[in-house]
Every structure is written in structure tokens, then in C-alpha cells.
N, C-alpha and C positions, 0 to 999 in steps of 0.2 A: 114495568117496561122490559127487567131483563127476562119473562116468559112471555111475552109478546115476541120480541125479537128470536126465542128460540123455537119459536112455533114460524118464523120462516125461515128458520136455518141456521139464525145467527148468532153465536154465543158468546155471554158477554160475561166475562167472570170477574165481580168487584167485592174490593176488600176493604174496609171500614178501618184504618190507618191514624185520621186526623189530618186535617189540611195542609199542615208542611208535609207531609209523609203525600198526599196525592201532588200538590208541585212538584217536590222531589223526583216522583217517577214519570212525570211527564215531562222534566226536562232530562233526566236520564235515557228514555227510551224504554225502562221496563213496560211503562204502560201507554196505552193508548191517549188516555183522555184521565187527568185527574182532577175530583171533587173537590172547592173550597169556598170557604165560609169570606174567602177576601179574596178580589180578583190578584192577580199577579203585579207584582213590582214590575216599574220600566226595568228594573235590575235583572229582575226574574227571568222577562220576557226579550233582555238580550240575551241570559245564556238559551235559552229555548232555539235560537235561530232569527229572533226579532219583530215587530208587528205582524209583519206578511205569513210568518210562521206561526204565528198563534194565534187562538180563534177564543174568545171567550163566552159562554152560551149561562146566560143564566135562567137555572132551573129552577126552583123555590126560593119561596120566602121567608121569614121563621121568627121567632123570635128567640132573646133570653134570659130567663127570670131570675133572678135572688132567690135563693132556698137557704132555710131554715131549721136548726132541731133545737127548741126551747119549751120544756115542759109547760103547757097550761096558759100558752102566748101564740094565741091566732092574729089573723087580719093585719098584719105589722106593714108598715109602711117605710118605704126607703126614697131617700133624694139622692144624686150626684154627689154629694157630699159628705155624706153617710157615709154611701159605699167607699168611695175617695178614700176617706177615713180610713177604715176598717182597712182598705186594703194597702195603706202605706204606714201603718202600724200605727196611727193618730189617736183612733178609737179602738180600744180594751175591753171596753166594758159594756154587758147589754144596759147598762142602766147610764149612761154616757146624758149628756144631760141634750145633745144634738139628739139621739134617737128618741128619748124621753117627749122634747120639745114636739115631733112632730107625731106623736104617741101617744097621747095625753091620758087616753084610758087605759092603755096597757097597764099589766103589772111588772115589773121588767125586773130580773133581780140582776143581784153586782157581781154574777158572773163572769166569767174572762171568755172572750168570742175568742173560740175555736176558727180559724179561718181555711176554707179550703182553698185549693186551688191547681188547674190545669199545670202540670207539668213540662208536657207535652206542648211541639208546634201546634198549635190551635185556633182552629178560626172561632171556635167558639171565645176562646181569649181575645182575638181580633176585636169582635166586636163589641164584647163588653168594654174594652179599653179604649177602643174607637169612640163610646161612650162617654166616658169618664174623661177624656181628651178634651172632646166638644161639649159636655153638660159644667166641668169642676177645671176653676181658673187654678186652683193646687196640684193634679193631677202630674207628677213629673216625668214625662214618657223615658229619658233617657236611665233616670232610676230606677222603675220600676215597668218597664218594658213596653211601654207604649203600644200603639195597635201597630199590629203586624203578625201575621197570620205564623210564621216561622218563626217569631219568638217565643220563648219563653217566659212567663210570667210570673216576677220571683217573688216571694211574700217571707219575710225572717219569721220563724217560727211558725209558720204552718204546713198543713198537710198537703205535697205536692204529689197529682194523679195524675193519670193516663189515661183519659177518653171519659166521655163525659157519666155512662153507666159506673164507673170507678168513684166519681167526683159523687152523685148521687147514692152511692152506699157508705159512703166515707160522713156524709152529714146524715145521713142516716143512725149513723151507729154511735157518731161522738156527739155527746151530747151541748150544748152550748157552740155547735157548729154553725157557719154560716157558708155557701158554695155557690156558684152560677153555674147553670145550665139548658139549655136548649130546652123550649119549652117542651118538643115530643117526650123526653123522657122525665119533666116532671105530671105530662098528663098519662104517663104510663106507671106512675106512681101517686094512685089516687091521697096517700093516706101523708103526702109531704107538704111541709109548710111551704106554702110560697108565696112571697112579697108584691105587695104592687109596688109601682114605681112611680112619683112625681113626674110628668109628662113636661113639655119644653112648657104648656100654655099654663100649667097649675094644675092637672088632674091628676088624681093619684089612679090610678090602671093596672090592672091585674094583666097577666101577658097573655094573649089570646092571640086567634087569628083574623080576627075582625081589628086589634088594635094592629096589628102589621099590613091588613090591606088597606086603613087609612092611615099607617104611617106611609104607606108607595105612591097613595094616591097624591098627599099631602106633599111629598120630597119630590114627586116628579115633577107639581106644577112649577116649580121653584129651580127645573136646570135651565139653564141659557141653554141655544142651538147647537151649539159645541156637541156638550155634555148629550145631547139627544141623539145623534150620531153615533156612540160607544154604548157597548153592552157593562162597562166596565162604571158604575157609580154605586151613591151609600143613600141608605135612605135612615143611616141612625140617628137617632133625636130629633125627628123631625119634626115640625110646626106642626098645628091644625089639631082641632078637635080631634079627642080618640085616638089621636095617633101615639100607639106604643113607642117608649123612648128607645130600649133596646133591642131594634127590629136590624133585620138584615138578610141579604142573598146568599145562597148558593148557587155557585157555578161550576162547571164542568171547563176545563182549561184541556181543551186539545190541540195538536200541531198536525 
């Protein structure tokens, strides 16, 4: 889009920040128009100037997967509660008798899960938590940071990064790692583990973009007329066959 636009003149200079970091400047004024993985809080959107002042456009769809570094351990399957686990410090160990349970061929040893995680304001954190909110009745948002694109998502003892190419070289390198990240840059790293996910209906699903356009198709038929009117909704965990659990938008938030 942005040599489209400068092939009629118009120059469009964007910078890859992370979701609180493009709110931030669009309710500042540095920028024109900022990218994020979570529409804006009513909070957000009165410091901006208010409904009449901001404009929410959404631009893709994405998903994000559970990645993995476990020597000689493919095909691994995660539910809600797994993850839950893992990321409220419940579950330790690969060989946990919850992953084992839904594992059953794996070889899993009793290594300790390295856990990564987003640092940073993060819509990628948004929606995995937005996840984990709506799939896991444990999931304690005010603890451990609940979905919201500006927060921080805290984990005692693991590895906290800055942008999701960060989070992907971090489970890369440690071994006994586990991390979430936006599906484009686990298919931009062919050679990474990544997890399917138990679906709302009981499918276990690898994150593709077929499972995100039947997670939109699935979560749209299910808004009241309200919700149809606003560019501003969630299509995470949604119902219906195929539909990827941890699916979600991006939007451009301009005033």
C-alpha cells in the first residue's frame, strides 16, 4: 500500500512499534493513524478527542500460535488450560501430566518450560489473553495482565521481549522454550515448532489463514445489530468448524 500511495505522491512513513506504541502516537499527534492488534478502549478514545474523533478501520486478520523449542517433540497439542497453566506458573514441567493427558504419543521429558513472553504493550499479547480470558475459567486477568493491548504481560521467571521477531529468536535459542507469536512470523520461520490449538468445538488446529477466515465467518454470524454497526469487535475463540481459537484484527486507529 505504502508504494502504491507514493507512486501518487503520497508518502506514508510507518514504523513497527507494537500496538500500545501506535495508540500512543495517535493519541499524541506524532502520527497520523496508528496500527493495533485491539481496537481502542472507550478510555483510549476519550483521550483522542472521543467517538466523533476517531475512526477505527480494520485491516487484516491474523492469527497466533504457541511456538515451541523441544528436542525430538513435533505435532504437540495445546488447550486453554495448558497454556493457562504454563503462563500463570501452574505448569513446570514438559512432562506435566495435563500436557502428557492430551499427548499421549509424545515423548515429553521432565524438563522445566522455559516460558517466553511479550514485554512490551502488545496486541499480540491482547489477543492471546483475550483468549485465555474467554477459553480458561482460571485465567486471572487482574494478575497476570489480562487482554488489553497497553498492557504488559507479566510471567515470574521468564523471558520478557520486545516485538514478536525478538520472542521468536528467544524460543529459538532456549531450549525447553515455549512463546506465542503471530502466525506471519512463525511461517517466516520454516524450521519452528508450532502447536495446534484445541478449537471452542474440540478440533485440535494448526493456525493458518483458512482457520482465521472461518474463525470471522463463524464470530460474525453470532453479532447482534448493534455490534454490526462498529468496525470495533473480536472474533477470538470463536464457534464453528475450522474456526482457529486464537484469531484476531488488526486496525489502523486514525483521528
Amino acid at each position: 500500500w505504502i508504494g502504491d500511495y507514493a507512486a501518487k505522491g503520497v508518502e506514508i512513513d510507518y514504523t513497527g512499534k507494537g500496538s500500545g506504541a501506535g495508540i500512543s502516537s495517535m493519541i499524541d499527534g506524532t502520527a497520523d493513524f496508528g496500527c493495533t492488534d485491539a481496537p481502542m478502549s472507550q478510555d483510549e478514545i476519550k483521550q483522542a478527542g472521543g467517538e466523533d474523533a476517531v475512526v477505527s478501520i480494520p485491516l487484516v486478520m491474523g492469527a497466533i500460535v504457541p511456538i515451541y523449542n523441544l528436542e525430538g517433540v513435533k505435532d504437540l497439542t495445546f488447550n486453554a488450560e495448558i497454556l493457562s497453566g504454563i503462563y500463570r506458573g501452574k505448569i513446570t514441567k514438559w512432562d506435566d501430566d495435563k500436557i502428557k493427558a492430551l499427548n499421549k504419543d509424545a515423548k515429553l521429558p521432565s524438563d522445566k518450560i522455559n516460558v517466553v513472553f511479550r514485554a512490551d504493550g502488545s496486541g499480540t499479547s491482547y489477543i492471546f489473553t483475550s483468549y485465555l480470558t474467554a477459553a480458561d475459567k482460571d485465567w486471572a486477568d487482574k494478575e497476570h495482565g489480562g487482554p488489553g493491548a497497553t498492557k504488559q504481560l507479566k510471567v515470574d521467571g521468564g523471558q520478557g521481549m520486545a516485538g514478536n521477531p525478538a520472542v521468536v529468536e528467544a524460543v529459538k535459542s532456549t531450549k525447553g522454550a515455549i512463546g506465542y507469536t503471530e502466525l506471519i512470523y512463525a511461517l517466516k520461520n520454516p524450521g519452528l515448532s508450532v502447536a495446534k490449538v484445541m478449537s471452542r468445538d474440540g478440533e485440535a488446529l494448526t493456525g493458518s489463514l483458512e482457520g482465521v477466515t472461518a474463525a470471522a465467518d463463524n464470530a460474525t454470524k453470532a453479532f447482534t445489530p448493534d455490534e454490526k454497526n462498529t468496525l470495533r469487535f473480536s472474533i477470538v475463540y470463536a464457534p464453528g468448524k475450522g474456526s482457529y481459537p486464537i484469531s484476531g484484527t488488526t486496525w489502523a486507529e486514525a483521528g
